[in-house]
N, C-alpha and C positions, 0 to 999 in steps of 0.2 A: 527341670527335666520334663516336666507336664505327668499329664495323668497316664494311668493305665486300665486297659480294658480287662474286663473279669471275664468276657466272653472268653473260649481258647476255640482257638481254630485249625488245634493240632489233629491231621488228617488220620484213623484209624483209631482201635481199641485206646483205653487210656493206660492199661495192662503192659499193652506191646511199645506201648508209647515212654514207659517210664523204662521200660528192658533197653529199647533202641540206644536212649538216651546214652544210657550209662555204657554202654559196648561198642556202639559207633560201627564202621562197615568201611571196604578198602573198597577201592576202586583203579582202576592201571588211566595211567596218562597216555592220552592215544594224539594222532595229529591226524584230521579230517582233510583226505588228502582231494578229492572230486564228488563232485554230483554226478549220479548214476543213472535214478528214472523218478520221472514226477510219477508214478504210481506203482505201489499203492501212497494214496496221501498219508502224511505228507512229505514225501520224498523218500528218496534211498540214498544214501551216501556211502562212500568207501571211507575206511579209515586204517590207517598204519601206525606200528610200534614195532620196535628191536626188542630180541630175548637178548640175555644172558650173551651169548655166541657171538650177536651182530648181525641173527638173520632177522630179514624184514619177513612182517606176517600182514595179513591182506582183513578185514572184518568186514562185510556189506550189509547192512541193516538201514530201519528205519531213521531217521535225523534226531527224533525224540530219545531215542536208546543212548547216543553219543552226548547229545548237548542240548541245552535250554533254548540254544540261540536259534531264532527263523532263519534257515538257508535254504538259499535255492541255487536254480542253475546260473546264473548270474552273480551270485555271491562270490567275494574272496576267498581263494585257497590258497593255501589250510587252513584252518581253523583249529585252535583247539579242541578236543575231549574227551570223556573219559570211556572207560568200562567199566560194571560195576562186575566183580571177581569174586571170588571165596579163595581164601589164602590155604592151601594144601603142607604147604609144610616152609620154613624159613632156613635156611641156611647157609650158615659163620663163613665169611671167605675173608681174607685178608686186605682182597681188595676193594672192600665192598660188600654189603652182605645181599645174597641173593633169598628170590623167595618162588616157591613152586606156586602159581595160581591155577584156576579153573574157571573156562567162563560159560560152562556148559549151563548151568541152571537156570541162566540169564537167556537162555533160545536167541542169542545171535546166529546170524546166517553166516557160517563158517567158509572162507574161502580154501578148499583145497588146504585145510589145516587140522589136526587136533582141536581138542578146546582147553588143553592144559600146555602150561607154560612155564619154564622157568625165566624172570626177569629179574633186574635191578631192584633190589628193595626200595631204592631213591624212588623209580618211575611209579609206584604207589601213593596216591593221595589216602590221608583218612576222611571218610565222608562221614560227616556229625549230623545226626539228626536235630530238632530243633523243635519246639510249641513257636506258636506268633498269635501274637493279638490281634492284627488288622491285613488288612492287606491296598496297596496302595502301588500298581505297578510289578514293585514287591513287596517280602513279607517284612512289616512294622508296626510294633517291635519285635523280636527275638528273643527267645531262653534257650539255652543250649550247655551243655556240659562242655571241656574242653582243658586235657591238663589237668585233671580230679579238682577243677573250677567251674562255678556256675558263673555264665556270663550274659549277662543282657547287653544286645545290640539295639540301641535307639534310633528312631531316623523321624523323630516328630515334624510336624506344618510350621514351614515358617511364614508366619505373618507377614514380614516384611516383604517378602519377595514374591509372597504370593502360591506359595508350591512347598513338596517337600523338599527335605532335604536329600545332597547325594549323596552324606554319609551315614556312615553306619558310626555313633560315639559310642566307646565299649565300655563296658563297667562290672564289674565284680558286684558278683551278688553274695551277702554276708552266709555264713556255712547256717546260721541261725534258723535262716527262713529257707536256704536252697531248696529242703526237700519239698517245701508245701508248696514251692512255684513251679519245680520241676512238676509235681504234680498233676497242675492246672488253674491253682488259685494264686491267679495276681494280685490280688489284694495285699498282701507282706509289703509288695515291692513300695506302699502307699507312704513318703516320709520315713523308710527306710535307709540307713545311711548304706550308701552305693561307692567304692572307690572308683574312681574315673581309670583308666587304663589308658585311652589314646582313642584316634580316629583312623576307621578304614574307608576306602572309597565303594560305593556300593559296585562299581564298575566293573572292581577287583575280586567280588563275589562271586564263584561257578555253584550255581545252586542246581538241585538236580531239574528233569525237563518239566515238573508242574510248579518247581518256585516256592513248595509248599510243604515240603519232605524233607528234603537232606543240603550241607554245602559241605565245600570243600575247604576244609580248615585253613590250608596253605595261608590262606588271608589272613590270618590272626597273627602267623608266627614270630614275625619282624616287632609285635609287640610286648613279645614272651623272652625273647633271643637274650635280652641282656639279662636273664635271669638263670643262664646255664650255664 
């Protein structure tokens, strides 16, 4: 699997860093429906989501607020992304559990709406925070919680081809050493036995807009699935 760096490159306190870890943060699934205005840079886009009911809601912000990805006026629409939300209250429906959000503390530029919403409990991503050792494009490697599991996301240099790789190989990290990696000291993970889990494509990864914070688990879950 190769080596690991002992640097951490995990962005903020190391305090807030070990809290994030363990608690994670919602975020609402949105579809980035047009480009607005090149300024302020860089850019302004609209985005849409259905509540609960089936009404369509309108959000005009920055591109960075929404998604990682460079868009411009020439880009494809839609595009995915998200919103990052505070969960106000969850509730039981039969068809479906709904959940009341808030996306006031996040200073989106509201169109003509509230900032609180009731939606689909589905249209919620969890956003997991994460430590990374390097950074290359993106961030490689990964530690992250997920599922009251420590998992490291590999994406080492391949020799052969001359570049990294596009995925992400996932691995269980032993509960023995979890907490001292969650941490910051990679050093455990040295000749450590690792259970291999499977491979995701780095493609499939929506990480938040510096690449360096948060992603969105949905990526993991098809590796988890047959364990439910």
């Amino acid at each position: 699997m190769g080596s690991f760096p002992i640097a951490d490159h995990t962005l903020g306190t190391v305090e807030l860093a070990r809290n994030a870890i363990i608690l994670g943060m919602r975020s609402l699934r949105v579809q980035i429906v047009r480009f607005v205005d090149e300024e302020p840079q860089p850019g302004i886009v609209e985005s849409q989501f259905h509540d609960a009911q089936g009404q369509l809601h309108s959000i005009i912000d920055k591109v960075p607020l929404f998604t990682s990805a460079h868009l411009w006026s020439d880009s494809d629409y839609p595009q995915p992304g998200f919103i990052e939300c505070r969960v106000v209250e969850r509730i039981p429906c039969a068809s479906g559990n709904l959940a009341r959000i808030n996306i006031e503390p996040y200073r989106f530029e509201i169109t003509n709406e509230s900032p609180e919403f009731v939606v689909s409990e589905a249209e919620l991503a969890e956003i997991v925070p994460f430590r990374y050792g390097g950074f290359w494009d993106v961030p490689r490697p990964i530690l992250l919680r997920y599922r009251e599991m420590t998992l490291l996301l590999q994406s080492p240099f391949d020799d052969r081809m001359d570049e990294y790789s596009n995925v992400y190989s996932v691995y269980e990290v032993p509960d023995a050493i979890s907490k001292s990696v969650l941490g910051g000291d990679w050093a455990p993970l040295e000749g450590a036995e690792l259970r291999f889990v499977g491979e995701i494509p780095i493609s499939t990864v929506a990480f938040d807009p510096t690449k360096r914070r948060t992603l969105d688990s949905s990526c993991l879950e098809h590796l988890f699935s047959a364990r439910e």
